[in-house]
C-alpha positions as CSV (number, residue, x, y, z in Angstrom):
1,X,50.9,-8.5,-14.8
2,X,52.1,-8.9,-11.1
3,X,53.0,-5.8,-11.2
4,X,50.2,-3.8,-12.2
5,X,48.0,-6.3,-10.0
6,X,50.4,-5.1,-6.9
7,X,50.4,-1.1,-7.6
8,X,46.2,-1.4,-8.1
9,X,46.3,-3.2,-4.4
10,X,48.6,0.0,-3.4
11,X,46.0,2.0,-5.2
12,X,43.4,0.7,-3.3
13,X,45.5,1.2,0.0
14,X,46.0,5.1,-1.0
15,X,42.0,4.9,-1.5
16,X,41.5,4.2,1.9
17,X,44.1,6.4,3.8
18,X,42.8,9.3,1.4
19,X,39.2,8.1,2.8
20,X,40.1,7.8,6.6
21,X,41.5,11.4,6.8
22,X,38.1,13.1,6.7
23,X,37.0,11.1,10.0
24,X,40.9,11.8,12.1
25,X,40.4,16.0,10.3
26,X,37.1,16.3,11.6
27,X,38.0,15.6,15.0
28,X,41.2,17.3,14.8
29,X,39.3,20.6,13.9
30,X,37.8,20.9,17.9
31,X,41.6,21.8,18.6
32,X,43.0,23.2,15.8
33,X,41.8,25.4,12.9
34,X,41.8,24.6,9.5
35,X,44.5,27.2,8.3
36,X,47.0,26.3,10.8
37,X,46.2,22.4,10.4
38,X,47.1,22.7,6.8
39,X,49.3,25.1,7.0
40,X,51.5,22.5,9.6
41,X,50.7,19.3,7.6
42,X,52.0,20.8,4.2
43,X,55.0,22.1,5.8
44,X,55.7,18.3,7.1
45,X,54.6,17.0,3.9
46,X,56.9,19.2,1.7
47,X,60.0,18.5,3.6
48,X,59.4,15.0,3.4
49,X,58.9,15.0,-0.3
50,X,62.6,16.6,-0.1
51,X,64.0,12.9,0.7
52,X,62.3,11.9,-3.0
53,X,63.5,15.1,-4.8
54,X,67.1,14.1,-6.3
55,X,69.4,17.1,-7.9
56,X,68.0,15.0,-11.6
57,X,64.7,16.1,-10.9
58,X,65.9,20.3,-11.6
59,X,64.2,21.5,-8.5
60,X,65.7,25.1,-9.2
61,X,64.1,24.4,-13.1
62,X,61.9,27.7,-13.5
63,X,58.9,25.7,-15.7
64,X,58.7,23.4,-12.4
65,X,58.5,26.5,-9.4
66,X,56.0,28.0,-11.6
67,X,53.8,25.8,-12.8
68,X,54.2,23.5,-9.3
69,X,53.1,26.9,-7.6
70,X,50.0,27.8,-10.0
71,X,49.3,24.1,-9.1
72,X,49.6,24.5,-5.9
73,X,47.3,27.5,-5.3
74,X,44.7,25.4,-6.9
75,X,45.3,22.8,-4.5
76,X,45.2,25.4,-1.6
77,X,42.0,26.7,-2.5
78,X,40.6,22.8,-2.8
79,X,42.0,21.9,0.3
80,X,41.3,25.1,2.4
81,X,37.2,24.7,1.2
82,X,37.5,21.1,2.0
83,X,38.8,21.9,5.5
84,X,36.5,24.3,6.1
85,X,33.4,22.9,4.7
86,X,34.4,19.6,7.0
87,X,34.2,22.0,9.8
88,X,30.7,22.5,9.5
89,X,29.5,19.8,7.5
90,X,30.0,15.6,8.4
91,X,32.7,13.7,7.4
92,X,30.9,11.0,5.6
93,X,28.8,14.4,3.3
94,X,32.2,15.3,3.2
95,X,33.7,12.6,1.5
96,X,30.4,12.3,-1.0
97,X,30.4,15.6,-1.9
98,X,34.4,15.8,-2.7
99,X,34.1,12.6,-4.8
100,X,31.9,15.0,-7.3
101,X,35.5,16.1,-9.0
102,X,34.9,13.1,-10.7
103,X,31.8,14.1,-12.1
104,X,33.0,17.6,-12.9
105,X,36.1,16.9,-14.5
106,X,34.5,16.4,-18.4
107,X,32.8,19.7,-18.0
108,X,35.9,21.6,-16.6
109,X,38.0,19.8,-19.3
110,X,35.3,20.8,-22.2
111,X,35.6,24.3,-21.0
112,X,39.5,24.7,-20.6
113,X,40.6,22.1,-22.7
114,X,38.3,21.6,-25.4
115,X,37.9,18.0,-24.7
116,X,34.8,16.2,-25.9
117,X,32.1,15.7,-23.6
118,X,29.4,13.2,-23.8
119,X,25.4,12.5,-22.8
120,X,26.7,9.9,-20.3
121,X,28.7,12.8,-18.7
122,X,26.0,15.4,-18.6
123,X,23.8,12.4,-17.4
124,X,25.9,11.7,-14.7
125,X,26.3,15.6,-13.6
126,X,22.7,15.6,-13.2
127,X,22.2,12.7,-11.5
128,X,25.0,13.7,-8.8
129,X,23.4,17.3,-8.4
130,X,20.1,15.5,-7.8
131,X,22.2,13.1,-5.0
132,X,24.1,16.5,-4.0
133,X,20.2,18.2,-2.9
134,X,18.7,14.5,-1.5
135,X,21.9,14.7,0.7
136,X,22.0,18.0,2.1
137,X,18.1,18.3,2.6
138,X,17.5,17.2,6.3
139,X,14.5,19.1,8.1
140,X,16.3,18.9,11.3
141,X,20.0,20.2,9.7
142,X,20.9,23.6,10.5
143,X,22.4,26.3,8.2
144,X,25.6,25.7,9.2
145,X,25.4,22.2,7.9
146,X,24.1,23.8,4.3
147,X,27.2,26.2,4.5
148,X,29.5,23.3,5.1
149,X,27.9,21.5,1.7
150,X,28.6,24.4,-0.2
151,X,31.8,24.6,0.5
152,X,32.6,21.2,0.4
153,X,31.3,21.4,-3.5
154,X,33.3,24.3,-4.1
155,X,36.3,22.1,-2.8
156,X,35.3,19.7,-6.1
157,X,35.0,22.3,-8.4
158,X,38.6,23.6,-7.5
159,X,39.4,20.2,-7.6
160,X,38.5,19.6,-11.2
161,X,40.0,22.3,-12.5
162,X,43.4,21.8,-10.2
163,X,43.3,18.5,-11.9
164,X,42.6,19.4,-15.6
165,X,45.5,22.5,-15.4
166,X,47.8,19.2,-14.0
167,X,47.6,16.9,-16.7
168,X,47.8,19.7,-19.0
169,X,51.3,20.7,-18.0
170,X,52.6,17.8,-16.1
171,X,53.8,16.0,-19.1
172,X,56.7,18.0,-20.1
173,X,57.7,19.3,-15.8
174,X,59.6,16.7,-13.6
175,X,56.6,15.0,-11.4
176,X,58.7,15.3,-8.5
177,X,59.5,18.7,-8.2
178,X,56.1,20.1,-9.8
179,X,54.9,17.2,-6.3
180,X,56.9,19.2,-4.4
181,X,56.1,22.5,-4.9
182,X,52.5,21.7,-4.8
183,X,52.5,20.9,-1.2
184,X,54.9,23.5,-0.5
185,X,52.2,26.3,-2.1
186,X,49.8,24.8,-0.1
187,X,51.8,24.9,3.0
188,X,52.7,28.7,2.4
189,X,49.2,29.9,1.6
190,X,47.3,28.0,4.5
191,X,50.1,29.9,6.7
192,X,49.2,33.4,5.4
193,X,45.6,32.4,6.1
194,X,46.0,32.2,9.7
195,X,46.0,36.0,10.5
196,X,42.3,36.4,8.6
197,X,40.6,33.5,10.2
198,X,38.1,34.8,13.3
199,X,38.4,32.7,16.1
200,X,41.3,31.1,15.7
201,X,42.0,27.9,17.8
202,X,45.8,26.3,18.1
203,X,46.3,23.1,20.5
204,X,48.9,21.4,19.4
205,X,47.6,17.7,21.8
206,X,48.6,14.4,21.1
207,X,45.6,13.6,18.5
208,X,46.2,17.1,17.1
209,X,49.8,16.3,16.4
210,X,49.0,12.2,15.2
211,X,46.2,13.7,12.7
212,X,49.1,16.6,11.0
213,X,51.3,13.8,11.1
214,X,49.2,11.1,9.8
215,X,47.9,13.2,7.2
216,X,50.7,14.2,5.9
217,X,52.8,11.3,5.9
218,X,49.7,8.9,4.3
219,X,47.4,11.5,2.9
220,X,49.9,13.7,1.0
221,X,53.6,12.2,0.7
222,X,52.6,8.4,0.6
223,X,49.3,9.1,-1.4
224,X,51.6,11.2,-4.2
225,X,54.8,9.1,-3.8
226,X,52.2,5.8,-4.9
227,X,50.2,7.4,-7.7
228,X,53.3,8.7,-9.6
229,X,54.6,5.5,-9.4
230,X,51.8,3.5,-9.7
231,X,50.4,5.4,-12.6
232,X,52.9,4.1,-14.9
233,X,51.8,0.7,-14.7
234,X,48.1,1.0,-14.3
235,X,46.1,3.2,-16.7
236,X,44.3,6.0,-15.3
237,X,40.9,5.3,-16.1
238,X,41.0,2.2,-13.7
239,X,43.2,4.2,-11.5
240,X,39.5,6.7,-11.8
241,X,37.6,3.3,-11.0
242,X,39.9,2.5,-7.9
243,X,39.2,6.1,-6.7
244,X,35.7,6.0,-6.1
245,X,36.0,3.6,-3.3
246,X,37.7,7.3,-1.2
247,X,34.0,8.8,-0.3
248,X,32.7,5.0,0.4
249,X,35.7,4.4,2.8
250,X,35.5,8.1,4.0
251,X,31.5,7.5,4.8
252,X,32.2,3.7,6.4
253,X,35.3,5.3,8.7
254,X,32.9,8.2,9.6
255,X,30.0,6.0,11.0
256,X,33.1,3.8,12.8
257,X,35.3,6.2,14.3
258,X,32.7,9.3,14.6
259,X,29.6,7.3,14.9
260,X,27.6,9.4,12.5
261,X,24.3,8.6,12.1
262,X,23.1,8.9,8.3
263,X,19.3,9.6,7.9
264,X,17.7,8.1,5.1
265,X,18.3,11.3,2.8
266,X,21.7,11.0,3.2
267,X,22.2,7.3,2.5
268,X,20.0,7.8,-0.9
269,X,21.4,10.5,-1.6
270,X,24.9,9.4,-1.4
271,X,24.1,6.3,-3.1
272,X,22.9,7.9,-6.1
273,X,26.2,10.4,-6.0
274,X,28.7,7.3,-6.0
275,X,27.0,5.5,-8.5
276,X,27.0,8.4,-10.6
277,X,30.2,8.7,-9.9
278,X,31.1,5.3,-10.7
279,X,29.0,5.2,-14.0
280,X,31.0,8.0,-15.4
281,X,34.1,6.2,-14.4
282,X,33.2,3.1,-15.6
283,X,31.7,4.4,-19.2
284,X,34.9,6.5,-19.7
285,X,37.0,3.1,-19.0
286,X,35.2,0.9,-21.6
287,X,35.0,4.0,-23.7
288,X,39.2,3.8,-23.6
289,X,39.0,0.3,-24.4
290,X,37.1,0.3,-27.2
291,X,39.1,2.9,-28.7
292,X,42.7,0.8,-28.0
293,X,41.3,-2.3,-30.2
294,X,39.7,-0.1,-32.8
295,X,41.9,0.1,-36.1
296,X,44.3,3.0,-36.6
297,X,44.4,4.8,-39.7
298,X,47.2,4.8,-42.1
299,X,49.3,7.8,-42.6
């Protein structure tokens, strides 16, 4: 029971750092674009996940580079929208708006997976969607904001389905090496990127180098290292409830750090996104529960 109690506290921890990198990207952006930023951080974050990688973990093992790599271009395409939506877009919208993956995930897993999905799911899609319009309506917001949103939401879709093609074939690859070359894909295809995006800017300053570093070191290896590790003593769907604190602590660091001033729309309109959010993860978790203490047919 200690501990399960002390990996949900390092849970929580992961929460926050995963939370505080929208605020330190978004400033990070006026200095450096988002290709080279990830392509830079994932590089860092790959080599570190080296020192975790041991010759039991079959690096070299075929099933792991391709699987880890398909992975990893999904992960790319999450994180590159993500990036580029927080370009345009806040970092608190930005946090919201990438917490949907939640939300999406019993749709994406219905359609690739087959998995049951319920009226509290549906429920909750709609709900978000609603929250989604309340917070990007602003009469004073330009387009580029709206652009920024869209993005942002295609970063959760990718998400969602990055997610659902993981815990379809991470059972049987070695978490480690499938880690690795998930960050490594996402290094290599930020990198070839670079040469397509207009107006490319590349100043490597002090804050430049703390966020890559930062970012990678508590935002990718850290963040990964925990939750495979932490994941084997605490279930996943309270690991799900633990991870909807990211866009609260991503909108809370955003008004800190960035002083960000949410309008009205945006506060109810996040507020309605989290708790749907939160509903879903909650009803899936007592839906679990029930299920462990019903009785279990004979053979």
């Amino acid at each position: 029971m200690q501990r399960k109690l002390f990996f949900i506290v390092m849970l929580l921890i992961v929460t926050f750092f995963w939370g505080v990198t929208f605020p330190i990207i978004k400033l990070a952006l006026d200095y450096i674009s988002p290709a080279p930023f990830l392509a830079i951080r994932f590089a860092l974050a790959s080599a570190m996940m080296l020192i975790f990688v041991k010759k039991s973990h079959n690096l070299l093992k075929p099933d792991n580079i391709k699987y880890g790599l398909i992975a990893g271009f999904l992960l790319f395409l999450g994180y590159f929208f993500q990036t580029v939506g927080l370009d345009y877009t806040t970092a608190a919208a930005s946090g919201v708006i990438t917490g949907l993956y939640v939300i999406l995930l019993p749709i994406i897993s219905f359609l690739y997976l087959k998995n049951k999905i319920t009226r509290v799911d549906v429920l909750a899609s709609g709900t978000a969607f609603f929250g989604l319009i309340l917070l990007s309506y602003s009469p004073s917001g330009g387009f580029g904001n709206k652009i920024g949103d869209l993005l942002t939401l295609l970063c959760a879709v990718v998400y969602a389905i990055q997610i659902v093609y993981v815990s379809k074939y991470s059972k049987s690859l070695d978490s480690y090496s499938f880690t690795f070359y998930q960050l490594f894909a996402v290094s290599i295809f930020s990198g070839l990127m670079i040469p397509f995006m207009p107006g490319n800017l590349f100043t490597l300053n002090d804050y430049v180098v703390f966020a890559i570093v930062f970012t990678a070191i508590f935002g990718s290896v850290f963040a990964y290292y925990v939750s495979t590790i932490a994941l084997k003593f605490v279930d996943p769907t309270t690991a799900g409830v633990i991870f909807v604190g990211e866009p609260v602590f991503a909108a809370l660091t955003s008004v800190l750090f960035l002083h960000e001033i949410l309008g009205k729309f945006v506060i109810i309109g996040s507020v309605i996104m989290v708790g749907s959010i939160l509903g879903i993860t909650v009803e899936r978790y007592v839906r679990e529960r029930k299920s462990e203490h019903l009785p279990q047919e004979l053979p």
